[in-house]
N, C-alpha and C positions, 0 to 999 in steps of 0.2 A: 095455378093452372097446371093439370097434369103435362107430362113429359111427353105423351105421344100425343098429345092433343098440339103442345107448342111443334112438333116437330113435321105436323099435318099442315100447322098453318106455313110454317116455312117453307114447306113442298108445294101448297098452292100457291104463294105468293114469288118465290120462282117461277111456276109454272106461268104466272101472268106477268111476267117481267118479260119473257121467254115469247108469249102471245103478242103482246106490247112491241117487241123490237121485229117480228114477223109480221106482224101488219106495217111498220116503219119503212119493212123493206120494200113489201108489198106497194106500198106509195109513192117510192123513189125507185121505183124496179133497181132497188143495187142487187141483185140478183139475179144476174143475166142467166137468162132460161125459164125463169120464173114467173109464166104468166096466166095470171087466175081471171077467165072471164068475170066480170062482177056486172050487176044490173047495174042500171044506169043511174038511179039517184046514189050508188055510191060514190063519191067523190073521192079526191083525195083530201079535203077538210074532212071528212065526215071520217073517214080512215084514221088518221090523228087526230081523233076527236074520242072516237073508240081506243086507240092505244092509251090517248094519255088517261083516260080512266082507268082503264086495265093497272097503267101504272099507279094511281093515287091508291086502290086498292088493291095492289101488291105492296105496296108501302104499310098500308094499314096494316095489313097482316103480317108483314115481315115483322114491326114494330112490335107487335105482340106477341109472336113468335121467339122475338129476341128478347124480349122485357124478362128482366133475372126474377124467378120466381122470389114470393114473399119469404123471409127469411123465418127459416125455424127455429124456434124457439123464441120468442118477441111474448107467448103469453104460456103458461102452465094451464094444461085442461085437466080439473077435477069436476069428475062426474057425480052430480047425485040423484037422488029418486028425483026431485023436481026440476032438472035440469042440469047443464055445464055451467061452469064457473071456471073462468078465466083470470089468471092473474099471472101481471107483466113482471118479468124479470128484472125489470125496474123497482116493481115493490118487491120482489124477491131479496136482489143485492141491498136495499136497504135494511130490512130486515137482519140481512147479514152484517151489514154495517151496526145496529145499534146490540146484538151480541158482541162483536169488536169492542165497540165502545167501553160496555161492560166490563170487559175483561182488563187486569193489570199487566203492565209490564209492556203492553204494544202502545209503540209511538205514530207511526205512518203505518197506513192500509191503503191497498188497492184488490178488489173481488170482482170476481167474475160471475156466471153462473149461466148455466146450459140445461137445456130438459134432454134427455134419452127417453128410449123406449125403458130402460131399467129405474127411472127416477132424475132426481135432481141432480147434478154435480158439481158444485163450488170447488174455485179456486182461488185462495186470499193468500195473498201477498203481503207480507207481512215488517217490521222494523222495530226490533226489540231494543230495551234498555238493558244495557250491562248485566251481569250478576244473575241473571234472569233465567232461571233452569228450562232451556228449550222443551226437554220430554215433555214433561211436567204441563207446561205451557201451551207445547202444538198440540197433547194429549186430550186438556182441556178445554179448547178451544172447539177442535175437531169436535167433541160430543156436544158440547155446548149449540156449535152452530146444529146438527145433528139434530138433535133434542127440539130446539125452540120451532127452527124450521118443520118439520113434523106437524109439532102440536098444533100452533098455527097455521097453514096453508093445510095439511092435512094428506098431505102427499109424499110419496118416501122418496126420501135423502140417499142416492146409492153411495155418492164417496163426497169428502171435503179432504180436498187439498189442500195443503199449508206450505209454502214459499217462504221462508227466511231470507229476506234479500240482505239483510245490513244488520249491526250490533251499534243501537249510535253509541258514540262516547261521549262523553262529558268535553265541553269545548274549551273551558279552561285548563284542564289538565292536558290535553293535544296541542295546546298552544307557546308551551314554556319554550 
């Protein structure tokens, strides 16, 4: 839901929150000075009868109002001549995962992966073995994911970032 659309319901449904406790007062004259001729089958049930609706749907509308819009980026839109094609970020990061896999010398991964107006953006998090030439490594990795994601989903890749978090070591040689 657009932003001024949510920010209209919120002003209405103040505005009948606002309706709602001015008929309340109206009922219980807590407003001394306040006195509104009303015909005669209006009561005071039928008055609080009127607010608390006012209020159920000031409620509703606030509710929706406040509901956090749908989160961006949950699917990749590629457009073709016969339609949209949607694909969740979910199969995206997998994706990203079975290049990882692929590739030697990475132990632990964790990826991310965002859409922009400019493309795609992964971010992998990575845990290399010893000995292991990072360039060389984040180098190939970077086009690797680059490359595959492309060809596949058919969408451009603007950046892949690579995280280095750890070097493991070998457990028995840390332990002497």
């Amino acid at each position: 839901m657009k932003t001024v659309v949510r920010i209209i319901l919120v002003f209405l449904g103040l505005l009948l929150i606002g309706a709602a406790l001015f008929l309340l007062a109206v009922s219980y004259n807590l407003v001394p000075g306040l006195a509104i001729n009303m015909p005669d089958w209006v009561t005071e049930t039928v008055l609080l009868a009127i607010g608390a609706g006012f209020l159920l749907v000031a409620l509703f509308l606030l509710s929706f109002g406040f509901r956090s819009p749908k989160k961006v980026g949950n699917a990749v839109l590629k457009g073709s001549e016969y339609g949209e094609v949607l694909i969740s970020i979910t199969a995206v990061e997998n994706m990203v995962l079975r290049v990882i896999q692929q590739t030697q010398g990475i132990k632990d991964v964790s990826r991310d992966v965002s859409f922009t107006p400019d493309g795609l953006v992964v971010k992998i998090h990575i845990r290399v073995m010893p000995d292991v030439s990072l360039p060389g490594l984040v180098t190939e990795l970077q086009s690797k994911t680059k490359e595959y994601l492309e060809e596949i989903t058919g969408v451009t890749v603007h950046e892949v970032k690579v995280v280095v978090d750890n070097i493991i070591l070998d457990q028995a040689v840390t332990k002497k």
